[in-house]
C-alpha positions in Angstrom: 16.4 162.9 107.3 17.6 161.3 104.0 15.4 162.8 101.3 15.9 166.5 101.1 13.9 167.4 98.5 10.7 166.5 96.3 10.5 167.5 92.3 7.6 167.1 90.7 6.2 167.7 86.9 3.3 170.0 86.4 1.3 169.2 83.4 -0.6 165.5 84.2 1.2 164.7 87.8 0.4 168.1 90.4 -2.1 169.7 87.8 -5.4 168.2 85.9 -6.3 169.6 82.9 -3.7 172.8 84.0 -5.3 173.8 87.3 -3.8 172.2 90.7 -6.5 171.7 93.5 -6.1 172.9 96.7 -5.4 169.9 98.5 -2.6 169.0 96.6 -1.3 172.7 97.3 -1.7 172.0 100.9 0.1 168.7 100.9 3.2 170.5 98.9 3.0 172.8 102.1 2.7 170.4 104.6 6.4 169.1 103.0 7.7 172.3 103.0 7.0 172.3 106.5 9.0 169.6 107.1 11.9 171.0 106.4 12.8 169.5 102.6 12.7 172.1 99.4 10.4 171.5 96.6 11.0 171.7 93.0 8.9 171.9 90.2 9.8 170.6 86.9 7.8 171.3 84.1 8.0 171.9 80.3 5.9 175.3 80.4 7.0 178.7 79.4 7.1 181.0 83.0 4.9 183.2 82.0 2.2 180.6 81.2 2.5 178.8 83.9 2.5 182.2 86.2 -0.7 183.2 84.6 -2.7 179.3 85.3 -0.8 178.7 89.1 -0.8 181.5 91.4 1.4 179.1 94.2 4.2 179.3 92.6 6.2 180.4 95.9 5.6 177.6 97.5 8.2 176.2 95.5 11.9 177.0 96.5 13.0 177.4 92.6 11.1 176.0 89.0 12.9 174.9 85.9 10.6 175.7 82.9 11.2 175.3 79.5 12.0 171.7 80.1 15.3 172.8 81.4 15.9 175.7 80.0 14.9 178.3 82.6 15.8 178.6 85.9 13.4 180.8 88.2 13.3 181.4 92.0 9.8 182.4 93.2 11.0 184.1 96.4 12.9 187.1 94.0 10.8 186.8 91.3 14.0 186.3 89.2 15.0 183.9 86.6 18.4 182.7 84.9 18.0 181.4 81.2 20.8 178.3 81.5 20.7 177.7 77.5 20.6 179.0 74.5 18.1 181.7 73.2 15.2 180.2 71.2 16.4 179.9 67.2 14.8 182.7 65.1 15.6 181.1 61.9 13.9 178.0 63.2 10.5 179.8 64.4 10.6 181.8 61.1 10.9 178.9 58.4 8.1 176.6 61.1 5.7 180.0 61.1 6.7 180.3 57.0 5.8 176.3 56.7 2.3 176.8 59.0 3.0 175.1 61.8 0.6 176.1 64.3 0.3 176.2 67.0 4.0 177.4 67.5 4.9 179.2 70.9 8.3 180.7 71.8 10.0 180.7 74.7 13.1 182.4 76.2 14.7 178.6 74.7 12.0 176.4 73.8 10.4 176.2 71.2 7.1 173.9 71.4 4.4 173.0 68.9 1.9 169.8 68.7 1.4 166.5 67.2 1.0 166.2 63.9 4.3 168.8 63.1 6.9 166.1 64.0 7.9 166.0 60.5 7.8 169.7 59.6 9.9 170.2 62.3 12.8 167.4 61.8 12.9 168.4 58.2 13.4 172.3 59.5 16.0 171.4 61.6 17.8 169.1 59.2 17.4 171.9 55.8 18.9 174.7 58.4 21.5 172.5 59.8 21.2 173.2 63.1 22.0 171.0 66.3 18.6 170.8 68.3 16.9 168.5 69.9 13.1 166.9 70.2 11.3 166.1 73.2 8.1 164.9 73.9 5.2 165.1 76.3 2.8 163.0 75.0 1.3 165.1 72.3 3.3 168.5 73.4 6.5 168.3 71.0 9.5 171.0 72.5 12.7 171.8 70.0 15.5 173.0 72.7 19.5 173.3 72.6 21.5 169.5 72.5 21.7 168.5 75.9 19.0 170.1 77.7 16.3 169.1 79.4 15.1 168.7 82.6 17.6 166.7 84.0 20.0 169.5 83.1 18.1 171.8 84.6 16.9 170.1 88.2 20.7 169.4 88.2 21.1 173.4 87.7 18.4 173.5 90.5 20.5 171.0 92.9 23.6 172.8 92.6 22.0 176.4 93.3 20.5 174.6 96.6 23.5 172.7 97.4 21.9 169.3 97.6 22.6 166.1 96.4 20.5 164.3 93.6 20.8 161.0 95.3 18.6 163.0 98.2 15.7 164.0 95.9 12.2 162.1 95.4 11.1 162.6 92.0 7.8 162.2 90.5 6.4 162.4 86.7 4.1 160.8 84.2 5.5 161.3 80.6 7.8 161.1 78.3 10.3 164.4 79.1 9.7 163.4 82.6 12.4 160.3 82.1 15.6 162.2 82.3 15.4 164.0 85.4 13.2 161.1 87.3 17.0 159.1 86.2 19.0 161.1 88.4 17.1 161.6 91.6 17.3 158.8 94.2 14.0 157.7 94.3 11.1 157.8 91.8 7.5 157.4 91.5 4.9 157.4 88.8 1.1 158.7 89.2 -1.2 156.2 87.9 -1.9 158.0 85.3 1.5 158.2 83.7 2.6 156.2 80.5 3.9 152.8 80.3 7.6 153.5 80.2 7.4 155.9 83.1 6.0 153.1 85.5 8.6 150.7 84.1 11.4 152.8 85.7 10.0 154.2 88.5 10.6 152.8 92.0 7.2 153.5 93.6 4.1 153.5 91.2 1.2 155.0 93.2 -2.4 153.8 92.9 -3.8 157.6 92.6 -3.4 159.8 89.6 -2.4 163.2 89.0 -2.2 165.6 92.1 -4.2 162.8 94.2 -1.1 160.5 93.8 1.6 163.8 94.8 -0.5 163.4 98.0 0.0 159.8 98.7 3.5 159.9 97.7 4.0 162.9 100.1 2.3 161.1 102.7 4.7 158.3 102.7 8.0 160.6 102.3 7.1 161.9 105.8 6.7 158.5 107.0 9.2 156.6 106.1 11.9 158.6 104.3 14.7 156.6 103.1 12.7 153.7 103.5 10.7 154.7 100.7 13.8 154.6 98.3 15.2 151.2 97.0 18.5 149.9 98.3 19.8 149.3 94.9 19.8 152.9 94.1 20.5 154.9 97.7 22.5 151.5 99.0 26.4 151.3 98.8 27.2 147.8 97.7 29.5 145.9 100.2 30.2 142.9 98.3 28.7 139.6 96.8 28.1 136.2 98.5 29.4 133.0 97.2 26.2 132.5 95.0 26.6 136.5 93.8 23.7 137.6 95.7 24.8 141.4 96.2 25.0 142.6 100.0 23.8 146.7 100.7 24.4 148.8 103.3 21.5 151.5 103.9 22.0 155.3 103.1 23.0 156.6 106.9 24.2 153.7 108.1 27.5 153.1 110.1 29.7 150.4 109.0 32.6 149.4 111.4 35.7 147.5 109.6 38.0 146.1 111.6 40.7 143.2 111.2 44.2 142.6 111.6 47.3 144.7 110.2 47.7 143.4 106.7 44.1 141.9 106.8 43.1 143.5 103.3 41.4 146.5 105.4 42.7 149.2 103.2 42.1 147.5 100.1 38.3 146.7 100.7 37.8 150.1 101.4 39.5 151.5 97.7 37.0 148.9 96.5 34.3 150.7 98.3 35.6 153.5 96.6 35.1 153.0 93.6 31.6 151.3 94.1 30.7 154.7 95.6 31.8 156.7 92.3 29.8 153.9 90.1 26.7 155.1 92.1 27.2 158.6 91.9 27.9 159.1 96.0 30.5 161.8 97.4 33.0 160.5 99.8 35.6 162.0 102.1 38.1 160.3 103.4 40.0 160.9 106.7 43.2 159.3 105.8 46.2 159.2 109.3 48.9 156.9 106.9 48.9 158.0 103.5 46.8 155.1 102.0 44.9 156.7 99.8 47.0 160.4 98.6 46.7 158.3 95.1 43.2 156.9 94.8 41.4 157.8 91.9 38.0 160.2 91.5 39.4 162.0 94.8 41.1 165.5 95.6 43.8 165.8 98.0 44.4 167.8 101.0 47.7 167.8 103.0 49.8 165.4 101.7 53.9 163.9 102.9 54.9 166.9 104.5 52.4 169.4 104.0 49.6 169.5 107.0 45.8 170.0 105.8 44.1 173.2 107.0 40.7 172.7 108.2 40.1 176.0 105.8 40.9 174.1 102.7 39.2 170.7 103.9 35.9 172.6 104.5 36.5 174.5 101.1 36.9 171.4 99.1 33.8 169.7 101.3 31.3 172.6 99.7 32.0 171.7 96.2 29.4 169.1 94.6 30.3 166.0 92.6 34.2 166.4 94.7 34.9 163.3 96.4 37.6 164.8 99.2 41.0 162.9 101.0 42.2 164.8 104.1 45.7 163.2 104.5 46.5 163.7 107.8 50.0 162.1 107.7 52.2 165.5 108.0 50.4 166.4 111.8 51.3 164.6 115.2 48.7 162.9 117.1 47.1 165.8 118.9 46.4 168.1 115.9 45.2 165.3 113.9 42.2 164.5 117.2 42.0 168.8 117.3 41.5 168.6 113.0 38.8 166.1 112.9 37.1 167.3 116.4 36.7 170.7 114.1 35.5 169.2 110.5 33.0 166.3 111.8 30.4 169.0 113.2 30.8 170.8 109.8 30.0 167.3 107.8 27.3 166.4 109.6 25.6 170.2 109.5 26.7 169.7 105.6 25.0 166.7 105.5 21.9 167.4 106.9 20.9 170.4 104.4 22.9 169.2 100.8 23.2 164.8 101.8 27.3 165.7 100.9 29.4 164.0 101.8 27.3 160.7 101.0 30.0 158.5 103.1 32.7 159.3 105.5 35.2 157.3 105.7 37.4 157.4 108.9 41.0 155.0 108.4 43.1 153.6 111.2 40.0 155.3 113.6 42.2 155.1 116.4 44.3 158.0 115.1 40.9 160.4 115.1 38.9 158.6 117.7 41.3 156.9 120.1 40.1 155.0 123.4 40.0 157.6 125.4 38.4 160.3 123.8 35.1 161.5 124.9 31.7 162.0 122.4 28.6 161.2 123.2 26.7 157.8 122.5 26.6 157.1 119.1 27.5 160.5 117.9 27.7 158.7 114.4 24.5 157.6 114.1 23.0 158.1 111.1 25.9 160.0 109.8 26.9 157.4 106.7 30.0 156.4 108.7 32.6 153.9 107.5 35.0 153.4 110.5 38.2 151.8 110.0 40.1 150.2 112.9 42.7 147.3 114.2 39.7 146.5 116.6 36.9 147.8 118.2 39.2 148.4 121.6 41.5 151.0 120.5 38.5 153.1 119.5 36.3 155.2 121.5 33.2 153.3 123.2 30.8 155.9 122.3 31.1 155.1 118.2 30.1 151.5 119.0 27.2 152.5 120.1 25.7 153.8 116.7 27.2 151.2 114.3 24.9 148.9 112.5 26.5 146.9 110.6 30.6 144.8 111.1 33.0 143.8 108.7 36.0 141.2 109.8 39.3 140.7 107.8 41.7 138.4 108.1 43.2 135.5 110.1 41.2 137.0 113.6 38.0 137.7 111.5 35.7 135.4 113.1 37.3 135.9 116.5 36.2 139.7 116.7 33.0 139.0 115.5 32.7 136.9 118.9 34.2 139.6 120.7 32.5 142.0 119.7 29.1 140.6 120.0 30.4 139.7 124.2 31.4 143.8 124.3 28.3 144.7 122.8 26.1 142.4 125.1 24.7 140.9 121.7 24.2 137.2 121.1 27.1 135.6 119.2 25.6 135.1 115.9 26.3 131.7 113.6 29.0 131.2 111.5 29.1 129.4 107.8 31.1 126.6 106.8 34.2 128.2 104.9 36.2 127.2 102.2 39.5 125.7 104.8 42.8 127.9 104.0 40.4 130.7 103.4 40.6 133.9 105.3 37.0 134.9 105.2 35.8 137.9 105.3 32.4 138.2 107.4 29.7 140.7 107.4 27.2 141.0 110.8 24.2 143.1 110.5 23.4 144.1 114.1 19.9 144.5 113.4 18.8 141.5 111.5 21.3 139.1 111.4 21.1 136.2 113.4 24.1 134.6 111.5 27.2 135.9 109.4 27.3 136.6 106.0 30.5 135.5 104.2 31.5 137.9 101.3 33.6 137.1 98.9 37.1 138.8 98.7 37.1 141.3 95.6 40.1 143.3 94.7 39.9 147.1 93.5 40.2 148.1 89.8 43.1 150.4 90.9 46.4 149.7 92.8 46.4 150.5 96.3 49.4 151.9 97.8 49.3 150.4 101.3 50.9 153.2 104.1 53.6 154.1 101.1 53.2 157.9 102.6 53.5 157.2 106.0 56.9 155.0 105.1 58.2 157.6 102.6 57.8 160.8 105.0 55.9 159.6 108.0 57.2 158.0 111.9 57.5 154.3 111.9 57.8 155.2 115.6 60.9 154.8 117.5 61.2 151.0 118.1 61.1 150.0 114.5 63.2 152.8 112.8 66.4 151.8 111.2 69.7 152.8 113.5 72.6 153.5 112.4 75.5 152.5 114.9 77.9 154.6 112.9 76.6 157.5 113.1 74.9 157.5 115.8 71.2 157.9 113.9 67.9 156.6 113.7 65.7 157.0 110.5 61.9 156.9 111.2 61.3 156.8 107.6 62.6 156.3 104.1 63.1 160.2 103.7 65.7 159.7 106.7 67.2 156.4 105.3 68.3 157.6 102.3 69.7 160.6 103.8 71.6 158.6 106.5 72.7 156.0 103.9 74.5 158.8 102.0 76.8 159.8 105.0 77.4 156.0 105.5 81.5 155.4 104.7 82.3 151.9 103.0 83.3 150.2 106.5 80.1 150.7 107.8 77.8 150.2 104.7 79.7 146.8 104.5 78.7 145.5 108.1 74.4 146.4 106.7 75.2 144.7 103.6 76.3 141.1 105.1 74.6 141.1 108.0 71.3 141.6 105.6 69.7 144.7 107.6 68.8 146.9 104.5 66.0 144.4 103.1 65.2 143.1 106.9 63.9 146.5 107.7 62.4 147.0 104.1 60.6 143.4 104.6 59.8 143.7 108.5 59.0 147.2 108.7 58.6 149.3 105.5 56.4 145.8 104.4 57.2 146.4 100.9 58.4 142.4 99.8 59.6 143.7 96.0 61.2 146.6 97.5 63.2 143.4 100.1 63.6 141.1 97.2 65.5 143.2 95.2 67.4 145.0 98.0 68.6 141.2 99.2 70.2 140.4 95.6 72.4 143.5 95.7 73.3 142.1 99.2 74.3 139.0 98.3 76.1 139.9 95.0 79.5 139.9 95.8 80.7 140.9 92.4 79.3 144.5 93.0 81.5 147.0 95.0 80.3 148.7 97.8 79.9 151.9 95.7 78.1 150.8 93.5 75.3 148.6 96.0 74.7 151.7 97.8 73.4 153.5 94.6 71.6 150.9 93.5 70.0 150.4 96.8 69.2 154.0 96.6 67.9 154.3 93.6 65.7 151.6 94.5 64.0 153.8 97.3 64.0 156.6 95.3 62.0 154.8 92.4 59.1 153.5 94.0 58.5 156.2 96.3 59.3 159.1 94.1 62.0 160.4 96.4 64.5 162.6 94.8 68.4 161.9 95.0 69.8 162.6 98.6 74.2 163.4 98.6 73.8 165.3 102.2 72.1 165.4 104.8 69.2 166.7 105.5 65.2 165.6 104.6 64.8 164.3 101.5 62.3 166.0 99.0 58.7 163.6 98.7 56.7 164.0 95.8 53.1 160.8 95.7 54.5 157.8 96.3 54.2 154.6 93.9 54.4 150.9 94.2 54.4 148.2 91.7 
């Protein structure tokens, strides 16, 4: 279930001239049932609106006051989230006879034709209020509220996601709080500008329309919602037609090491923070300990509890990065075996997180692991991978839609589709010299989509943790003849290359093996370049080239001076 929750306006969408009729009541019930929450949202004082609707408990918490008010039907309590109503204000509008004048526990509200008396009020007192309208209704509150303010007071009380709320409204002070929910409708009743914005304009008015909106909810759910607004944005074709993946889906991403995997994903990163949708990442290698709109748990050398993970998971608007980099294999399977049945409960009762990311999937979900057939579906997945071999075969059953990188990008789209028992679909003509980068939707697509390859705003620091502190594994670490040592990561260089005497540094130096292993291995290319010009100048002693090719190290992965041995402190590491 996608859409969690419905929030609707009272006055001119549930009610007609103030009363709601019973069917309408019922159909709010028949939701309830279901499983979602309902809010209401209206500009009404509580106690007027207790005195003319005697349902309010079917309702799992009202804002009234347009956003002022906060009030939960099953207690019978309410929280005032603004400031008190302005006595000078009502005193000087009473002493100027505006009437009629009512006074909330915040709002003030009056009718057209006081829209003057009151702006001139406010400006002779100098206070900073605000004006709404609802059609001829005019309501003077505290800057900033409204009932977008309040339904996203109501959201974070509940614990649910605004991208996971219907919304539906038909006047003016109804346009800030259809704005954040995911999907919108207007009854036929409502103004102009109302059915301008919304998503879904319904062909009954008032309560009559609630009904038909709630009849489709429970038919189609996310369907009902457009792509544009629930969809995360995979990229553009050649002729910028934008490509979306539904809310739910499963996206598998696979290509080969160096293919651009990491960096498509920071991309998707950041289109996920544009569009207001929580993330967590699962991160083996360190890729992403410095991407932006994210907290971090666990980092170089310190493990991630599942404690904290599921602590930082809770908290709405948090976009989360469980670096797993600091545990061996085992824990890392035994950490993510313990969170993913917490994110998908999490999911099912707030939407959060929005998107899970797995990285390097074969780290969490190796070949031989055992889950049931496509455990993932409709989870939101994004699963990250070499190939679809080195992951379990139980995720492959619940992706619906591929992404290929790199020089083997068309060859595990054929591949996959032999695995899968799927008809190979057709490839476009690419620009030659190209790698492309294709896009398969299982469902629909007879043929591949080519996007077109779009760097992320921010730098990505490709597996600079998993070098600086991590295990390169024991057939590419560096060795050390002389001492008899092998360093598994830059951590362990530098402290090796410290007990190195001049004999022995020498012999690296000529024979080139410093920027070898920082070019074949480590992959960083500046980090080589620069290495290989101290090698090669023969004007600089052998004192001197090993501090520079220290300091080197120690500058673009923040690791702090090493004179002994012994593990080097790691702080985030950086690249140019």
């Amino acid at each position: 279930m996608h859409f969690l929750a419905l929030a609707v306006d009272y006055d001119g969408t549930i009610a007609e001239n103030g009363s709601v009729p019973p069917e309408v009541c019922a159909s709010l019930a028949a939701l309830k049932h279901s499983g979602r929450k309902l809010l209401l949202i209206t500009g009404r004082e509580l106690q007027a609106l207790k005195h003319h609707f005697a349902q309010l408990s079917l309702f799992d918490l009202v804002v009234a006051e347009n956003g002022a008010l906060l009030y939960d039907p099953t207690t019978d309590t309410e929280e005032l989230i603004a400031d008190p109503a302005s006595t000078e204000l009502v005193g000087r509008l009473r002493e100027k006879g505006v009437s009629p004048l009512s006074v909330g526990r915040s709002v003030v509200a009056t009718w057209h034709p006081f829209e003057e008396a009151v702006i001139s009020t406010i400006r002779e007192l100098g206070l900073e209020l605000q004006i709404s309208f609802n059609k001829d209704a005019i309501m003077i509150l505290p800057s900033c509220v409204n009932k977008a303010s309040g339904l996203s007071a109501a959201l974070s009380r509940l614990g649910i996601c605004e991208l996971n709320v219907v919304g539906v409204g038909d006047a003016e002070n109804d346009h800030a709080f259809l704005a954040l929910c995911g999907c919108t409708a207007a009854v036929s009743n409502a103004i102009e500008s109302i059915k301008a914005r919304a998503d879904i304009c319904l062909t009954q008015d008032h309560g009559r329309g609630v009904c038909e909106l709630i009849e489709r909810l429970l038919q189609q759910d996310a369907a009902l919602g457009k792509i544009e607004r629930i969809g995360l944005r995979l990229g553009q074709t050649d002729d910028e037609r934008p490509v979306w993946l539904p809310p739910g889906s499963v996206l598998l991403i696979i290509g080969n090491s160096g293919s651009g995997k990491s960096s498509y994903v920071t991309w998707l990163t950041e289109r996920m923070v544009q569009a207001r949708q929580d993330f967590c990442i699962i991160d083996p290698e360190g890729d992403y300990l410095c991407l932006e709109d994210a907290v971090t748990v666990g980092g170089l050398t310190t493990p991630p509890t599942t404690e904290e993970s599921l602590r930082l998971l809770l908290q709405a608007r948090l976009n989360v990065v469980v670096s797993t980099l600091a545990l061996d294999p085992p824990a890392r399977v035994q950490l993510f075996g313990e969170l993913l049945p917490f994110i998908q409960r999490l999911r099912s009762t707030s939407g959060r997180p929005y998107w899970l990311i797995v990285d390097e999937a074969h780290y969490m979900l190796p070949q031989r692991a055992v889950w049931p057939l496509g455990f993932l579906a409709n989870m939101g997945a994004i699963i990250v991978a070499l190939d679809f071999d080195q992951v379990c075969p139980a995720l492959l059953e619940g992706v619906d839609m591929l992404v290929t990188l790199g020089s083997t990008a068309r060859e595990l789209v054929q591949r996959f589709a032999h695995h899968t028992q799927r008809t190979c679909p057709a490839f476009p003509a690419h620009p030659p010299g190209l790698e492309p980068v294709c896009l398969w939707d299982l469902h629909h697509g007879e043929a591949v989509v080519l996007l077109e390859q779009l760097q992320p705003h921010q730098k990505h620091h490709r597996h600079s943790g998993k070098y600086a502190a991590g295990n390169v594994g024991a057939w590419r670490a560096f060795y050390f003849p002389a001492l008899g040592k092998h360093a598994s990561n830059l951590t362990e260089f530098l402290s090796a290359l410290a007990q190195l005497d001049a004999r022995a540094f020498g012999e690296h130096r000529r024979a080139g093996d410093f920027s070898n292993w920082f070019r074949e291995v480590i992959r960083d290319d500046v980090l080589a370049n620069k290495t290989r010009l101290i090698e090669n100048d023969d004007a600089v002693s052998i004192q001197v080239a090993l501090e520079q090719i220290s300091r080197l190290v120690q500058s673009r992965y923040h690791l702090e001076q090493v004179d002994a041995p012994g593990a080097a402190p790691v702080t985030a590491p950086t690249h140019e």
